[in-house]
N, C-alpha and C positions, 0 to 999 in steps of 0.2 A: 164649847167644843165637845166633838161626843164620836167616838168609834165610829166606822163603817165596814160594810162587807172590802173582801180581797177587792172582787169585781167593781165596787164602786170607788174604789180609789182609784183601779186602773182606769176609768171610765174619766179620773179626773178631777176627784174629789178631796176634799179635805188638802188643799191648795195653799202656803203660807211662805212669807220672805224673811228672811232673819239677817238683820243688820252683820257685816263681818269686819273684819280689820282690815281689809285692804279697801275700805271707804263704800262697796258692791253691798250685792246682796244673795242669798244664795235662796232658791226657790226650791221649794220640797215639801212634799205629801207625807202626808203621817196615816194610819189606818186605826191606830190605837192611840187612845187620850184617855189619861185616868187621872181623876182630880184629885190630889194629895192633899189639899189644903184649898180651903175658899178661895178660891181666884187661881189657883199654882195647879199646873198640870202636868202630868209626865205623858209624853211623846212617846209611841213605839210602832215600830215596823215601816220606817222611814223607806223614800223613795229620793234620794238626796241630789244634788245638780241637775236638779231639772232647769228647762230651757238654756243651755248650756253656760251655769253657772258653776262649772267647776271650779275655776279658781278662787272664787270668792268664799266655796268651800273648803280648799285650800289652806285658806287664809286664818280659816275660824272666828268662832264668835267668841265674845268675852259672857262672862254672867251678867245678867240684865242687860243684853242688847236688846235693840229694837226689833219686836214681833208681829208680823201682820199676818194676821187670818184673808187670803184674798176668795171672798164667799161671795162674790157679784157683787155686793155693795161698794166698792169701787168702780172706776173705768180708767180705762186707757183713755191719753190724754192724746187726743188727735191733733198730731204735728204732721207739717207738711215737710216734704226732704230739707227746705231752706231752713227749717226752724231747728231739726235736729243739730242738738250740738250747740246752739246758742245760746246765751243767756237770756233769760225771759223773766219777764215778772209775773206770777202767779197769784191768783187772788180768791181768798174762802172766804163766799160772802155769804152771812144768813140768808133765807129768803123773806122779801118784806120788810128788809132794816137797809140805811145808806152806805155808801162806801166809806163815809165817817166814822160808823157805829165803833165802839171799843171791842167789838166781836169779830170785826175785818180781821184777818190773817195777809201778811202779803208776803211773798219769798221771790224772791231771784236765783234761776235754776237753770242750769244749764243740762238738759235731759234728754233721752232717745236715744242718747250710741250705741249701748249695750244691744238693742233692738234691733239695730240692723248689721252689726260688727259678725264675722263668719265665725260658724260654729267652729270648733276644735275637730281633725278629723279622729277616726277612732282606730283599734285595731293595726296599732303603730310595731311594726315587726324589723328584724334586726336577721339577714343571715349572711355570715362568712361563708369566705367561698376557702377552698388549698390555697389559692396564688393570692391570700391575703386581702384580697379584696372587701367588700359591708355592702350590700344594697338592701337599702332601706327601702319599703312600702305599707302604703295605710288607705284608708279607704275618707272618703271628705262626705260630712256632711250637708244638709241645707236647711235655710228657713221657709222655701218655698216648695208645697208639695210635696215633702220628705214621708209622708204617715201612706202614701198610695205601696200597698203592699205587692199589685199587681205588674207594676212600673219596673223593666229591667236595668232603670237608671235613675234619680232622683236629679229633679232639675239642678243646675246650674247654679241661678240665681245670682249671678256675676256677671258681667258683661265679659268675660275673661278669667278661665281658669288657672291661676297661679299660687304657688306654693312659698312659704320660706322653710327653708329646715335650718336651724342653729343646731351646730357638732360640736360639740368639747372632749379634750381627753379626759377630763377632770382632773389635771395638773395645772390650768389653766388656760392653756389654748383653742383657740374655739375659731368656727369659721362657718358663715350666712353663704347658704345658698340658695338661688331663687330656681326654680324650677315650674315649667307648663304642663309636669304630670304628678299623677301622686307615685309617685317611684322615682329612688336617686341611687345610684353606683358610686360609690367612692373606689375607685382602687387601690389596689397597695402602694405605687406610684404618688397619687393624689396627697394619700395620707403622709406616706416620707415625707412629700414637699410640705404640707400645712404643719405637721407635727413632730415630723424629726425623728419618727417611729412608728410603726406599729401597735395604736392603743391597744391595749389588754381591756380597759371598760370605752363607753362611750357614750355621756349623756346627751338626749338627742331633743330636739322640740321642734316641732312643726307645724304653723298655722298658714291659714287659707287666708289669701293676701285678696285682698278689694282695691280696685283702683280708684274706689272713693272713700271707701273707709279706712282703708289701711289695714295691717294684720288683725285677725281677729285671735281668740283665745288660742293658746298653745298648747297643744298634746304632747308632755312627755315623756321617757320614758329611760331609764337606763339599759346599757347590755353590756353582756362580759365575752371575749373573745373563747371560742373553746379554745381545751390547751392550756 
């Protein structure tokens, strides 16, 4: 491993996953590598939940979790939609030696979700209104066509744009709404009935719902009422 310029990290470089506790893995660019010791290196100027691995950043890694340098010497494992999410059997065969050999690797892997599960949206806002009211808006990302700067809208990538936001007072009551835009009104009304009051905080989460994959990652975020 060995340093690169600002620009050639942004451009993509120095690319690695690191095993996390919540079983994921968190994908992230380092621009600084300094080796401490034979084999041990220190990381700096990180580029952290890349491909929207936030929560498995979230989650943290232990010491000596699992590190992968992704420098093209791997590939992406070409599943078709039916395979995502199955179990499979996998198989690391030398080349030139039998499926017998004691070199064989074989795993059963159930793999792809992460890949096609909706990003997290970003830029999750909270404002009251006097008559007690919260409306929530955020902006959604995608996996398709997202990097076109020019683009006054970033594709879809759904066959249907839908939302869930989960609400809590963080007293423990909490309530799923599903929602066809990225903006939601709570009134002061709504909230009496769900909560029995007027929250003072409000911890909020909201992911972009797939009508084949189901919700994907969750952006959240806390807020306190002024006042």
């Amino acid at each position: 491993m060995a340093s690169l310029s600002r620009a050639s990290m942004l451009a993509g470089g120095n690319l690695c996953a690191v095993a996390c506790e919540n079983g994921g893995f968190e994908v992230l660019q380092f621009q600084e590598a300094e080796e401490i010791a034979p084999g041990q290196f220190r990381l700096g100027r990180l580029l952290r939940a890349q491909g929207g691995t936030e929560d498995a950043m979230a989650a943290g890694a232990s010491a000596g979790a699992l590190f992968v340098l992704l420098d093209g010497a791997s590939e992406a494992l070409d599943l078709t939609a039916a395979e995502v999410g199955r179990a499979l059997e996998f198989r690391v065969q030398p080349f030139g030696r039998g499926r017998d050999d004691g070199a064989v690797v074989s795993q059963t892997r159930a793999l792809g979700r992460r890949s096609v599960r909706s990003l997290s949206p970003v830029h999750l806002t909270a404002r009251f209104a006097a008559d007690g009211a919260v409306s929530l808006a955020w902006i959604r990302r995608t996996r398709i066509g997202g990097d076109n700067w020019d683009a006054s809208e970033v594709p879809l990538g759904e066959e249907a744009e839908r939302y869930r936001a989960t609400i809590s007072d963080g007293a423990g009551a909490a309530v799923a709404i599903d929602t066809g835009e990225p903006r939601l009104t709570l009134s002061a009304a709504d909230q009496l009935a769900r909560f029995g009051a007027l929250p003072a905080h409000l911890e909020v989460a909201v992911a972009q719902v797939s009508p084949v994959w189901g919700a994907g990652t969750a952006r959240r975020a806390q807020f306190a009422r002024p006042g």
